[in-house]
C-alpha positions in Angstrom: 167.3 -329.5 -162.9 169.4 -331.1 -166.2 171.9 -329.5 -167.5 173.0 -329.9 -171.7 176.0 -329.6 -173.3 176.5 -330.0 -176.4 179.5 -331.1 -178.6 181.1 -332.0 -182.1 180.0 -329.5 -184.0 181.8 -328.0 -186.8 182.8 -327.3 -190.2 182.7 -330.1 -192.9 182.5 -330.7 -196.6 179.5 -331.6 -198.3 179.2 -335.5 -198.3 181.0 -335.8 -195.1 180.1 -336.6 -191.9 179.8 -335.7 -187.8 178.7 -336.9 -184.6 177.3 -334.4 -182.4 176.8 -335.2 -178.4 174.7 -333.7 -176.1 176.3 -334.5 -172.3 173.2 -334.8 -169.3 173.7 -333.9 -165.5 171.6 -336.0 -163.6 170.8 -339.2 -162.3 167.5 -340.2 -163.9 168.7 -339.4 -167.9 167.5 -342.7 -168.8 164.1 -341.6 -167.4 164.0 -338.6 -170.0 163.0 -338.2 -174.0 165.7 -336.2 -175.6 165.2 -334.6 -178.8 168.1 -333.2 -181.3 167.0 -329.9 -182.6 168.0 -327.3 -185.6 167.5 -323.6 -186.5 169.4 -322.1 -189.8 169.8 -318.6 -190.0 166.4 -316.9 -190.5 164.4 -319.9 -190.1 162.8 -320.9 -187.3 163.7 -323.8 -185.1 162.8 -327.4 -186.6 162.8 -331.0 -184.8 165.1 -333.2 -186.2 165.2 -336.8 -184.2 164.0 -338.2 -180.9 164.8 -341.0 -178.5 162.3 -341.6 -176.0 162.7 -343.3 -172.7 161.5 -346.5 -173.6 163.8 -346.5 -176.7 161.4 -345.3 -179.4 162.7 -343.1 -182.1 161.8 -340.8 -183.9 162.9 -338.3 -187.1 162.3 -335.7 -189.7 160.8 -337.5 -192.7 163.3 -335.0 -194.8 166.4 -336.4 -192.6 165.3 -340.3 -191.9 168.3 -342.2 -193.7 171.0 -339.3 -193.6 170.9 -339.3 -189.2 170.9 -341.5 -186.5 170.0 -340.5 -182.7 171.2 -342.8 -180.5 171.9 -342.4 -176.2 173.9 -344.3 -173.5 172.8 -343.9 -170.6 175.3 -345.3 -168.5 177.1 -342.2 -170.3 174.2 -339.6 -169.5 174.3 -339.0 -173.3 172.4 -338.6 -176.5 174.2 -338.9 -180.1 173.0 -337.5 -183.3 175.0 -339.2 -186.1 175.3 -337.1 -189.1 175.7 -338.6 -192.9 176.2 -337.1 -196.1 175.6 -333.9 -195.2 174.5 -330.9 -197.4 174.7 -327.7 -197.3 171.0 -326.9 -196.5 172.2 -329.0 -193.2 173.9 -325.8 -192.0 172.5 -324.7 -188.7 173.1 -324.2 -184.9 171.8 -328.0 -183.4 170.4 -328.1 -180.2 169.7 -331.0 -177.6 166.5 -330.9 -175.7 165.3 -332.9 -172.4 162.0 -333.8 -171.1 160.8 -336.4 -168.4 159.3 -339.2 -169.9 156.6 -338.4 -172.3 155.4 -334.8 -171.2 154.5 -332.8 -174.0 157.1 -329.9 -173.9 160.9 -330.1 -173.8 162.1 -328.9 -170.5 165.7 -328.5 -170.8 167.7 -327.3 -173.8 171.8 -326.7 -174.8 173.2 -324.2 -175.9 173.9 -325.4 -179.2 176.3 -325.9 -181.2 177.0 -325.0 -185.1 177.5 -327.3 -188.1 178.1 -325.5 -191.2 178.9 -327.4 -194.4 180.5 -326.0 -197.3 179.6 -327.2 -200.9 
């Protein structure tokens, strides 16, 4: 069982910037693909970024340039740098788990909310 929580969430101008992290239990993090995750009020959830086991990465085309996942694993954690961000960015982010490269994500936070103000 992994256990998410997420962090750094929070309210921010447009233009400016946060770092969210998403905190693993577990001893084999570095064996998992963790995904960063969105959902705005009345929209459904969307991917935003990936980082796989091996390293690979992945992102919305809409968001590649503006975010940056990254993980340590020595830290059991995932990072999803935020840049210039707009107000369309407003939504409750989630961080996602699943063991190497199965097709589903397993494990999911509870999220937490950016909201940016114009």
């Amino acid at each position: 069982q992994v256990q998410l929580v997420e962090s750094g969430g929070g309210l921010v101008q447009a233009g400016g910037s946060l770092r969210l992290s998403c905190a693993a239990s577990g001893r084999t993090f570095s064996s998992y693909t963790m995904g960063w995750f969105r959902q705005a009020p009345g929209k459904d959830r969307e991917f935003v970024a990936s980082i796989g086991w091996g390293g690979s990465i992945d992102y919305a085309d809409s968001l590649k340039g503006r975010f940056t996942i990254s993980r340590d694993n020595a830290k059991n954690t995932v990072y999803l740098q935020m840049n210039d961000l707009k107000p369309e960015d407003t939504a409750a982010y989630y961080c996602a788990g699943r063991f190497r490269s199965r097709p589903g994500y397993d494990y999911w936070g509870q999220g937490t909310q950016v909201t940016v103000s114009s």
